[in-house]
VEXGUDO-586151 format. One line per 8 residues: number of its first residue (from 1); their letters; for each residue z, y, x of C-alpha. Coordinates in nm, 2 decimals. Example, Ala and Ser with C-alpha at 12.3 -4.5 7.8 and 13.67 -1.06 7.14 Angstrom:
2
1	AS	0.78,-0.45,1.23 ~ 0.71,-0.11,1.37;
END
This chain:
183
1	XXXXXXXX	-3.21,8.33,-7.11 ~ -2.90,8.17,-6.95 ~ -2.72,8.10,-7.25 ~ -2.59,8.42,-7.35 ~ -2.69,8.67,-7.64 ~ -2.97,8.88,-7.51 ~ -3.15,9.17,-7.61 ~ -3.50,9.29,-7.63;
9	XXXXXXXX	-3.56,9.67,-7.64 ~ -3.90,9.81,-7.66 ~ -3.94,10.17,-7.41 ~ -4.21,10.43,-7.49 ~ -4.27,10.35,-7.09 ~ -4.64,10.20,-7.06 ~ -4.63,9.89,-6.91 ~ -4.84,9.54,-6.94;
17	XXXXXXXX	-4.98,9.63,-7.27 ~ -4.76,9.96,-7.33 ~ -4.46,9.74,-7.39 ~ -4.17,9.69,-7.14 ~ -3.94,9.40,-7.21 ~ -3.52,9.41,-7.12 ~ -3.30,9.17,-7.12 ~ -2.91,9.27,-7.08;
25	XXXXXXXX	-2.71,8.91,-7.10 ~ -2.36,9.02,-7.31 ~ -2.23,8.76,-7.10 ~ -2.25,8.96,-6.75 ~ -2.11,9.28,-6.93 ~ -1.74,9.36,-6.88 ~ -1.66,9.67,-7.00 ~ -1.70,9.53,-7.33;
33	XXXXXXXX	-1.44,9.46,-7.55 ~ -1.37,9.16,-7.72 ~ -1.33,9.20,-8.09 ~ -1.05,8.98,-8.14 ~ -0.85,9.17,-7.89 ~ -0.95,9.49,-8.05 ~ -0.84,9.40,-8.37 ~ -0.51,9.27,-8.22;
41	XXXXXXXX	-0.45,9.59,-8.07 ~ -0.58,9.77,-8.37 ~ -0.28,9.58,-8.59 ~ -0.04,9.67,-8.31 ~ -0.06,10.00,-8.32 ~ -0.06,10.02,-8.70 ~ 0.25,9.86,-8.73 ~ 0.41,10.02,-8.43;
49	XXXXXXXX	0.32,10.35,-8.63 ~ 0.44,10.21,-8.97 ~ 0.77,10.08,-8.84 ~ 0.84,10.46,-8.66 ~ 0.76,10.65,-9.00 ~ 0.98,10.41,-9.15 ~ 1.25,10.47,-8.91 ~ 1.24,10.85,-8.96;
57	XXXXXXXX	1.22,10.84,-9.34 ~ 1.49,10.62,-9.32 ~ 1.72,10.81,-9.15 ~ 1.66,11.14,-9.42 ~ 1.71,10.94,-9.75 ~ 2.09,11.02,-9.89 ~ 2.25,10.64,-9.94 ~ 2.57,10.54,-10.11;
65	XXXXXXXX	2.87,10.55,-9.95 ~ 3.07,10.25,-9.95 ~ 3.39,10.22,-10.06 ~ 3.67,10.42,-9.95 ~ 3.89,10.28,-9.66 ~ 4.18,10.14,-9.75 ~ 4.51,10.18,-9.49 ~ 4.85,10.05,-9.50;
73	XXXXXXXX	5.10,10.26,-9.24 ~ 5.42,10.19,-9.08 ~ 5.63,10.48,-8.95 ~ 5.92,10.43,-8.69 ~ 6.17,10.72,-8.56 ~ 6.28,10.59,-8.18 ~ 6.59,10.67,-8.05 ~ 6.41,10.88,-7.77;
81	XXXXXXXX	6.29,11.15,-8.00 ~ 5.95,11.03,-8.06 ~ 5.82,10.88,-8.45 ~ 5.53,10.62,-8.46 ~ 5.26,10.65,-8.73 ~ 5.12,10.29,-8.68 ~ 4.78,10.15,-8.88 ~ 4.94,9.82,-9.03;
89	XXXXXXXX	4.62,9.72,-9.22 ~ 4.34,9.85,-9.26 ~ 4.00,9.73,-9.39 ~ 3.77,9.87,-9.18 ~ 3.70,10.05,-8.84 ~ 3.72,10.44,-8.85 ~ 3.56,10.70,-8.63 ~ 3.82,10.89,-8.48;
97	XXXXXXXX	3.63,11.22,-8.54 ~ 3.67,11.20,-8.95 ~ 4.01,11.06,-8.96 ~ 4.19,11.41,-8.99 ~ 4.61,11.43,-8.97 ~ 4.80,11.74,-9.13 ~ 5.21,11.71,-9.08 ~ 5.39,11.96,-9.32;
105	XXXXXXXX	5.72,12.05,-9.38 ~ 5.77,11.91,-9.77 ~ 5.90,12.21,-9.90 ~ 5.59,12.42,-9.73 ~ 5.34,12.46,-10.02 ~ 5.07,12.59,-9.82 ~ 5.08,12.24,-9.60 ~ 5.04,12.44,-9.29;
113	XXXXXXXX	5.21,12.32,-9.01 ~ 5.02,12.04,-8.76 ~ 4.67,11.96,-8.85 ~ 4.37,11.79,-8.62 ~ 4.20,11.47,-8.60 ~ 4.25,11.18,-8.44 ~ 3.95,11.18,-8.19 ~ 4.08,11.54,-8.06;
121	XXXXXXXX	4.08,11.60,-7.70 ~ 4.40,11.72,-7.70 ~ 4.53,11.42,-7.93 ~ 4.30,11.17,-7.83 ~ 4.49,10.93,-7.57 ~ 4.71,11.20,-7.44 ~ 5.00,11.08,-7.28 ~ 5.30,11.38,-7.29;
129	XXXXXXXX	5.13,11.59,-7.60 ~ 5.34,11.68,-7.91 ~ 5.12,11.45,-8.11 ~ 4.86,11.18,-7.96 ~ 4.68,10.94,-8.10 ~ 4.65,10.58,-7.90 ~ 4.37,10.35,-7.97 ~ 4.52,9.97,-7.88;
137	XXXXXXXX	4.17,9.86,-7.80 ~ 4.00,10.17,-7.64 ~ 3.72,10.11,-7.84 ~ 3.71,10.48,-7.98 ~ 3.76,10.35,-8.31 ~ 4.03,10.36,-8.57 ~ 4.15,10.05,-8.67 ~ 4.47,9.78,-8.71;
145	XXXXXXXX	4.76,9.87,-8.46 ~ 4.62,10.16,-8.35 ~ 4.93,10.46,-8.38 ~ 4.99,10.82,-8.37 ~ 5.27,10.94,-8.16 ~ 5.50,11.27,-8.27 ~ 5.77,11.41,-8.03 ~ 5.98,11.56,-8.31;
153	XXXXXXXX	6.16,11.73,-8.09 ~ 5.88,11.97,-7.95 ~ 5.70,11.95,-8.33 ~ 6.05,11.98,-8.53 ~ 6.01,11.71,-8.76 ~ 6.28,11.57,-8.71 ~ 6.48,11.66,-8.98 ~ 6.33,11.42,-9.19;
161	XXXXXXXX	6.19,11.65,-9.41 ~ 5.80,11.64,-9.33 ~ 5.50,11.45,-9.44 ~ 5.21,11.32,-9.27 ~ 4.89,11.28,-9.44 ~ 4.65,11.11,-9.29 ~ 4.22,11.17,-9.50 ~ 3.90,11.02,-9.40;
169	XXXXXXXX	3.67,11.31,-9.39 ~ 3.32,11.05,-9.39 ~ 3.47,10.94,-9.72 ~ 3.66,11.24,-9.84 ~ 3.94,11.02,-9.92 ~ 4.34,11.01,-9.79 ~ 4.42,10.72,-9.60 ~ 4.79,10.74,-9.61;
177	XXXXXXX	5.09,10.97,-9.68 ~ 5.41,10.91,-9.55 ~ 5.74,11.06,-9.47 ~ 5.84,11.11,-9.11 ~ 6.19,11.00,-9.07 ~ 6.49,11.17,-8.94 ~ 6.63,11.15,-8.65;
END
């Protein structure tokens, strides 16, 4: 032996007295594996798979919403024509997909009139559109100082007689509703 595990197997092969002696040294053999590293790769691979089926039930179990958002608005009629719906507070960031707009005339009991969302393409950043949405950090995200911009005179609102409503569609709750002034 040269210091390594060997073995002895006996063969049906006759040799010196019908029995044939061989030695295999471990120690020479690589394809084997070592069984530290197999159980290391063993406990890999079981928490790789845990940590994916946890992912995908994760994603399918219902959780609480939080709390409603809570928004403070400012509203400014320029001189120019155009009124400014500005985010003054507001406690959280908002994705500009669920925060949905609806300007009405007050006296219009159906509330039809302008209605979208904030993330629109056609309201989203549009420079020259009857009502665009500006996002002050171009983060694509609703948050503080971030403002809505209505030219009253290609919407009509400037009579001072409509109302902007602003709702949160993840939290089905209104944000804000104000009164666009005259101009």
């Amino acid at each position: 032996m040269n210091g390594g595990f060997s073995m002895v197997h006996r063969s049906a092969i006759n040799g010196e007295n019908g029995i044939m002696r061989i030695r295999r040294s471990l120690d020479s053999d690589e394809s084997a594996v070592s069984p530290v590293i197999a159980t290391v790769l063993l406990l890999a691979i079981t928490v790789l798979l845990t940590s994916i089926i946890v992912i995908m039930i994760s994603g399918s179990i219902n959780t609480a919403e939080k709390a409603p958002p809570i928004a403070e608005v400012s509203v400014t009629g320029l001189e120019n024509g155009f009124q400014i719906v500005k985010f003054t507070d507001l406690n959280k960031h908002l994705d500009p997909d669920m925060v949905q707009f609806n300007i009405y005339h007050s006296e219009d009991l159906n509330q039809t009139g302008f209605k979208g969302f904030a993330g629109d393409a056609d309201v989203y950043g549009r420079i020259g559109s009857v009502i665009a949405f500006h996002d002050k950090d171009a983060m694509y995200t609703v948050n503080e100082g971030d403002y809505f911009i209505i030219n009253s005179t290609a919407a009509g609102t400037d009579d001072g007689m409509w109302i902007m409503r602003l709702y949160y569609q993840r939290s089905n709750s209104e944000l804000s509703e104000i009164r666009l002034p005259a101009l």
